[in-house]
C-alpha positions as CSV (number, residue, x, y, z in Angstrom):
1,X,81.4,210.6,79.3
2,X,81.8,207.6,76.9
3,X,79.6,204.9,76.1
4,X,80.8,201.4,76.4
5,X,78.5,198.4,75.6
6,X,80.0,195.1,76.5
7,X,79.0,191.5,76.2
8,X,79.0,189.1,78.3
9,X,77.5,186.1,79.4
10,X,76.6,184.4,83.0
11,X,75.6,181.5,84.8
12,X,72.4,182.4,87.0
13,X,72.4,179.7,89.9
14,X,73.5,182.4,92.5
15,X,71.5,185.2,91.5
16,X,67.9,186.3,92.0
17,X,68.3,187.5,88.7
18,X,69.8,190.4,86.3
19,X,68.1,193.2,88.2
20,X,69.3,195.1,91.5
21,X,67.0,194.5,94.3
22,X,67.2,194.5,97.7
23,X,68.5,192.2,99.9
24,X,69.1,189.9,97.3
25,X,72.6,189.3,94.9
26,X,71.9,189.8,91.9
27,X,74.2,190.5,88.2
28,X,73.8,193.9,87.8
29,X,75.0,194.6,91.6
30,X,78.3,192.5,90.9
31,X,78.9,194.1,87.9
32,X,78.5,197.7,89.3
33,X,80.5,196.8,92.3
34,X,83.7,196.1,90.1
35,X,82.8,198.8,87.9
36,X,82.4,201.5,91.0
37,X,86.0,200.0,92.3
38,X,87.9,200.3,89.4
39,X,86.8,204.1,89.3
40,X,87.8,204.8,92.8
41,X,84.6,204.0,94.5
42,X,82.7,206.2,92.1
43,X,79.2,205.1,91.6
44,X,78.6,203.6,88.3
45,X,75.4,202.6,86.8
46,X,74.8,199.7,83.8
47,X,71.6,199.2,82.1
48,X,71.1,195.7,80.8
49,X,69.6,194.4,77.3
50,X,66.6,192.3,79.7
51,X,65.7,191.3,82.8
52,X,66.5,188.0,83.7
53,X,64.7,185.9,86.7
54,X,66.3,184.1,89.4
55,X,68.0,181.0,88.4
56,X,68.0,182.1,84.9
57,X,71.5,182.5,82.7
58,X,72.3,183.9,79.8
59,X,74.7,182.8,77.0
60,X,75.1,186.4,75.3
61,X,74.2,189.7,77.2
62,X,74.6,193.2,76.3
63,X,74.9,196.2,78.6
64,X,75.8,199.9,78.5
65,X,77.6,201.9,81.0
66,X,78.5,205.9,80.5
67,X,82.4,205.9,82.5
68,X,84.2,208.9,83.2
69,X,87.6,208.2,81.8
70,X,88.7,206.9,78.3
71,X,89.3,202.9,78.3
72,X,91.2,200.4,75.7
73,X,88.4,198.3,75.5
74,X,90.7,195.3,75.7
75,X,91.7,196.6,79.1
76,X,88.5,197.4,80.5
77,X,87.7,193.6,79.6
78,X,90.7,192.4,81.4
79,X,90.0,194.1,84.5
80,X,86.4,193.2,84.7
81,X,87.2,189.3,84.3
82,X,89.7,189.8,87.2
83,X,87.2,191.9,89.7
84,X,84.2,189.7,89.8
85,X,83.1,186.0,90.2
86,X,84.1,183.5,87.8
87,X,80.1,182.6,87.2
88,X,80.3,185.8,85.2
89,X,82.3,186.0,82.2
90,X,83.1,189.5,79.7
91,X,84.1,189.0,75.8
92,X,84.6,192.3,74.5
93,X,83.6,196.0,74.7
94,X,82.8,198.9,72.1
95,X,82.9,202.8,72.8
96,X,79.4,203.6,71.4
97,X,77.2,206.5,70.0
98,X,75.5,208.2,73.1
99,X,72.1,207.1,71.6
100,X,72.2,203.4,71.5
101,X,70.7,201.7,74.2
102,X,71.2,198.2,75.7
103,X,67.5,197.6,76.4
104,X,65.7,199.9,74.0
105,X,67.5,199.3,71.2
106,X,67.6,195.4,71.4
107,X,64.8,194.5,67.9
108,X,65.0,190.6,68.9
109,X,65.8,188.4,72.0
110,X,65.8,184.8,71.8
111,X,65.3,182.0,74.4
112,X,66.6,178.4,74.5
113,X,65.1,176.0,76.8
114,X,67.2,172.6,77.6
115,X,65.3,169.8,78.8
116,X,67.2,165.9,79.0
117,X,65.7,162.8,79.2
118,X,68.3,160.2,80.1
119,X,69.7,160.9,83.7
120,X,72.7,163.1,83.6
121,X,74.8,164.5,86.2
122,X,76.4,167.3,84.3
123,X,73.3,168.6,83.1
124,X,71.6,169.1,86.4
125,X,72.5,172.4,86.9
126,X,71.8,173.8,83.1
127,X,68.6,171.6,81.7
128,X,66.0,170.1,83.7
129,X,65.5,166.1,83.6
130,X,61.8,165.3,81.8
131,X,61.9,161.2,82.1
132,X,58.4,160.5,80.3
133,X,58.0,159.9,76.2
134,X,57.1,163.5,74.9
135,X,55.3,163.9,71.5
136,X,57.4,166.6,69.6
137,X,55.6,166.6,66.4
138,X,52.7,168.0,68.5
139,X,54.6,170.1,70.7
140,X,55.9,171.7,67.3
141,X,52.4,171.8,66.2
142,X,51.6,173.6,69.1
143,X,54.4,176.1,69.0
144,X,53.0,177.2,65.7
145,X,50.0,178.9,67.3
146,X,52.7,181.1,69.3
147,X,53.8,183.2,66.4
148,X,52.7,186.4,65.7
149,X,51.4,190.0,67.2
150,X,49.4,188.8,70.2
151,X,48.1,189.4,74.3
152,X,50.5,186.7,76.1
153,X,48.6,187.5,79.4
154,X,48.3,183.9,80.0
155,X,51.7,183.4,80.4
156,X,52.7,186.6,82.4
157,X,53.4,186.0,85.9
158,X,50.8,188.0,87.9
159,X,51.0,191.8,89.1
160,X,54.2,193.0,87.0
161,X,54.7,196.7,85.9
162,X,54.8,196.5,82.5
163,X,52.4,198.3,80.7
164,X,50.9,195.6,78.1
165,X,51.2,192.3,77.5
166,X,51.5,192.1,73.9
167,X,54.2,190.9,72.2
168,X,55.9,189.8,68.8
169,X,56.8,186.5,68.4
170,X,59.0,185.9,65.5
171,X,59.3,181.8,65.4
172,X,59.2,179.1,68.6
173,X,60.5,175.4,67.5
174,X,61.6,172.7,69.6
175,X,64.7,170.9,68.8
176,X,65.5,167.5,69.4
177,X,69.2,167.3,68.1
178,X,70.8,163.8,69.0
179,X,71.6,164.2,73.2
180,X,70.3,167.7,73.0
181,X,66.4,168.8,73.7
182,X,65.7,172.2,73.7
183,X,62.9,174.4,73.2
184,X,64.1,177.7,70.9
185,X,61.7,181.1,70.8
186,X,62.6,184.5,69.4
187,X,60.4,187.6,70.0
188,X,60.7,191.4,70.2
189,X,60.1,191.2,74.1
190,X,59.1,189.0,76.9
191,X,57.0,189.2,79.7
192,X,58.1,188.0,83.0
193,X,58.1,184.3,83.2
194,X,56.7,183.5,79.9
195,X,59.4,181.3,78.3
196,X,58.9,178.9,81.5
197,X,55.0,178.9,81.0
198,X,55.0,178.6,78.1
199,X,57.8,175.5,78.2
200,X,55.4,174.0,80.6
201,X,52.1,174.4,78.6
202,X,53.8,172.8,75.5
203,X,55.5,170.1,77.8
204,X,51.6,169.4,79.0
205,X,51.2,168.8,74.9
206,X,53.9,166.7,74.9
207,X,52.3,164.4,77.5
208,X,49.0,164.4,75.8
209,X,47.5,166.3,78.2
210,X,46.6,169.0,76.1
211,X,46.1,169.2,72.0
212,X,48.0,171.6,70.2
213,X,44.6,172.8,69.1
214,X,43.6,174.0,72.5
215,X,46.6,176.8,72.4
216,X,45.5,179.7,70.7
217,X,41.8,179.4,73.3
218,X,44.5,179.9,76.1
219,X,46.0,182.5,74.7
220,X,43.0,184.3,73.7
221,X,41.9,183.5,77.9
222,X,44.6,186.3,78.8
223,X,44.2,184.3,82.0
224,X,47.1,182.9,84.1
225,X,45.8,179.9,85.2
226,X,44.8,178.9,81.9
227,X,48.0,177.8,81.2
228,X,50.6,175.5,82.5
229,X,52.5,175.5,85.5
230,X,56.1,176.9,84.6
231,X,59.3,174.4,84.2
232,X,62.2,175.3,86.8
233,X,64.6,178.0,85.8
234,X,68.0,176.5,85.6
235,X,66.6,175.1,82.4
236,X,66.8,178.5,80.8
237,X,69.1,180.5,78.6
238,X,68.6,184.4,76.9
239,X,70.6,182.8,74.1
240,X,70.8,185.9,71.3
241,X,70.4,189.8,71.4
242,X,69.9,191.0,67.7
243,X,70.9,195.2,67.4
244,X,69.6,196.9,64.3
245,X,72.1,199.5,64.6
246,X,75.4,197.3,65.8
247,X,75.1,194.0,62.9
248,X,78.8,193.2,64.9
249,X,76.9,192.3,68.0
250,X,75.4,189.2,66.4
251,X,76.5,186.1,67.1
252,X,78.0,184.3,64.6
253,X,76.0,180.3,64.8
């Protein structure tokens, strides 16, 4: 059976995330549906670059499927922007190697956090409105104690499966470009919820309400409620997947 990775990229607001779950719509179920339909009703299966939580979108996403027939990957993108909603969007598709892996493979991942502060109406639904005077020089100075090989415990939702919470974290810089506020981190992997705690703790900077000097003692706290409470999730976007192995996934800036 062939390997197809495709990219695509979707917006979050009516999903409880990437991940099939019960009860619940979710990306993965939609794309599976269309995918299962256009091989007459065979069940097909797609493994995704990263979960994503509810509420959450992302501007470039990478899965893998295995299909039983042959496709002109042109086609096969076609068909899939015809059969499913138009909050999900597909760009292009490449018959792969067997051994390359959507989630496994992925070296970097990258989040972008948008944040305005002048009322807006047509950023409601993809930034989240922060009214009060924020410090970024702090904030930045704060982000600077993010980087490296560390235990991100403290910003881990509570009870997940994974099996540590140590992570990579390759650079995390807030941007304040003009009308445009957002809050960019790249890292090998990301626990659940951690981009939105983390947002939230360096948001608490922002307001003075904690020094940039106090974030490596809550990191080293590997303790939930030392840190903030996270921002909402229509703020947030997996912005960038990097593949060692596939340089003509990256996005071109």
């Amino acid at each position: 059976m062939p390997r197809y990775f495709i990219s695509l990229a979707y917006n979050g607001s009516a999903y409880h995330g990437w991940q099939i779950q019960p009860n619940a719509s979710s990306v993965q179920e939609e794309i599976e549906t269309a995918l299962s339909k256009l091989h007459g009703n065979q069940k097909i299966d797609v493994v995704g670059c990263g979960r994503t939580d509810a509420g959450v979108h992302a501007q470039q996403y990478f899965l893998h499927t295995d299909l039983p027939i042959n496709w002109d990957p042109q086609q096969l993108i076609f068909k899939l922007n015809r059969m499913t909603p138009p909050d999900l969007a597909f760009f292009q598709a490449w018959e792969m190697q067997h051994d390359l892996h959507a989630r496994f493979d992925a070296t970097q991942r990258t989040y972008r956090y948008f944040i305005h502060q002048q009322k807006n109406p047509f950023k409601e639904h993809f930034s989240w409105y922060v009214q009060s005077q924020l410090d970024f020089e702090a904030m930045n100075e704060a982000a600077k104690y993010l980087v490296g090989v560390q235990d991100f415990g403290s910003f881990s939702k509570l009870h997940t499966d994974v099996k540590t919470n140590i992570c990579e974290v390759f650079s995390a810089k807030w941007h304040n470009e003009g009308n445009e506020v957002f809050f960019e981190i790249s890292a090998n992997r990301f626990l659940r919820n951690m981009v939105r705690a983390i947002v939230g703790t360096l948001l608490e900077v922002g307001l003075g309400k904690v020094s940039p000097t106090e974030i490596p003692a809550i990191i080293a706290a590997k303790d939930r409620s030392e840190a903030a409470v996270s921002v909402p999730a229509h703020g947030l976007f997996l912005w960038e997947i990097t593949y060692a192995q596939a340089p003509e996934f990256h996005s071109k800036k």
